[in-house]
C-alpha positions in Angstrom: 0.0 0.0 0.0 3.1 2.4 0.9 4.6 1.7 -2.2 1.8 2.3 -4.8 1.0 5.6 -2.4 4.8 6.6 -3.1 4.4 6.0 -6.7 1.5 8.5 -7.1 2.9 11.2 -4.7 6.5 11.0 -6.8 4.3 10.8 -10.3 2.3 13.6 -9.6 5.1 16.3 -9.9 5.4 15.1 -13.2 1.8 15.5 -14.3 1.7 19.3 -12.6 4.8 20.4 -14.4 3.0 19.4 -17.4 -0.5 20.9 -16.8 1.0 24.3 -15.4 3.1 24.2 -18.8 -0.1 23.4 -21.1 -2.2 26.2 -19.2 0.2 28.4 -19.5 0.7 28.2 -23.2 -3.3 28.4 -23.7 -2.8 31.7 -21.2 -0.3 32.7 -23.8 -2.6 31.7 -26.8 -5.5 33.8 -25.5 -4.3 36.9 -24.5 -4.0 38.6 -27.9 -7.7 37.8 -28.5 -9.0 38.3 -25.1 -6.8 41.7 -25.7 -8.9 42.7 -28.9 -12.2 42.0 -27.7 -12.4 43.4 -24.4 -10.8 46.9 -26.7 -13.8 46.3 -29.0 -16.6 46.3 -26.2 -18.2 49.0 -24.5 -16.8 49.7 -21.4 -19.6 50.1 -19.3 -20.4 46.6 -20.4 -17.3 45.2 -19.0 -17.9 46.6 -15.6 -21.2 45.0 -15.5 -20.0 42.0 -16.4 -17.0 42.2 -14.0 -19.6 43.0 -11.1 -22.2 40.1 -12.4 -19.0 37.8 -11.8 -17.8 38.8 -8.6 -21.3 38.3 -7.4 -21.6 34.9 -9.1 -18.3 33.9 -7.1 -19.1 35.5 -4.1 -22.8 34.0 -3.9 -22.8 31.4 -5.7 -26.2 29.4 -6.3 -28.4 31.0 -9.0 -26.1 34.3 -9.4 -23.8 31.3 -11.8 -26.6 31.3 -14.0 -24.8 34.8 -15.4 -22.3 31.8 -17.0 -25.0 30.1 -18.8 -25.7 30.9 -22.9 -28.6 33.4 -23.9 -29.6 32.4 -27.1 -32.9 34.4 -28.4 -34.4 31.6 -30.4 -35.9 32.8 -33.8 -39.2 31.8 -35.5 -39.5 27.9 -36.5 -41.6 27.5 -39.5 -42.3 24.1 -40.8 -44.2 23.0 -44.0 -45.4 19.6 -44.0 -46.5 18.5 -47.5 -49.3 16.1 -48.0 -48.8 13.0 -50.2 -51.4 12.7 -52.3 
C-alpha cells in the first residue's frame, strides 16, 4: 500500500509540471484575443459583467446562472407536405 501511495505522490510532480506548462501556453494563446475584444466592447459593459461575476463567485447558487448561454431563439416555421 506504501509503495503504490509513493508512486503516485512521486508521479504527480510530473503531471503538474506538465499541466502548469499546457495552461500556460493556452494563457499565452488567448491573451492577444482576449486583448482585442475586451478593446472592442463598451466599457460600461465590462464593468457589469466584472460586477455580475464577482457576485456569481461571491454567492454562488443561481447568481452562476450569469455563465450560462442566452440564445434568443428565432421563429420555426415548418411546411409539412401532403402525399397525395
Amino acid at each position: 500500500m506504501r509503495d503504490s501511495n509513493w508512486k503516485k505522490m512521486v508521479g504527480i510532480v510530473k503531471t503538474l509540471i506538465k499541466k502548469h506548462a499546457r495552461a500556460a501556453k493556452g494563457v499565452k494563446d488567448t491573451k492577444l484575443p482576449y486583448d482585442e475584444l475586451t478593446r472592442s466592447l463598451d466599457d460600461n459593459k465590462i464593468i457589469m459583467w466584472e460586477r455580475d461575476e464577482k457576485l456569481a463567485m461571491e454567492k454562488r447558487g443561481e447568481y452562476l446562472d450569469v455563465y450560462q448561454l442566452k440564445i434568443d431563439k428565432g421563429k420555426v416555421i415548418c411546411y409539412f407536405m401532403k402525399k397525395t
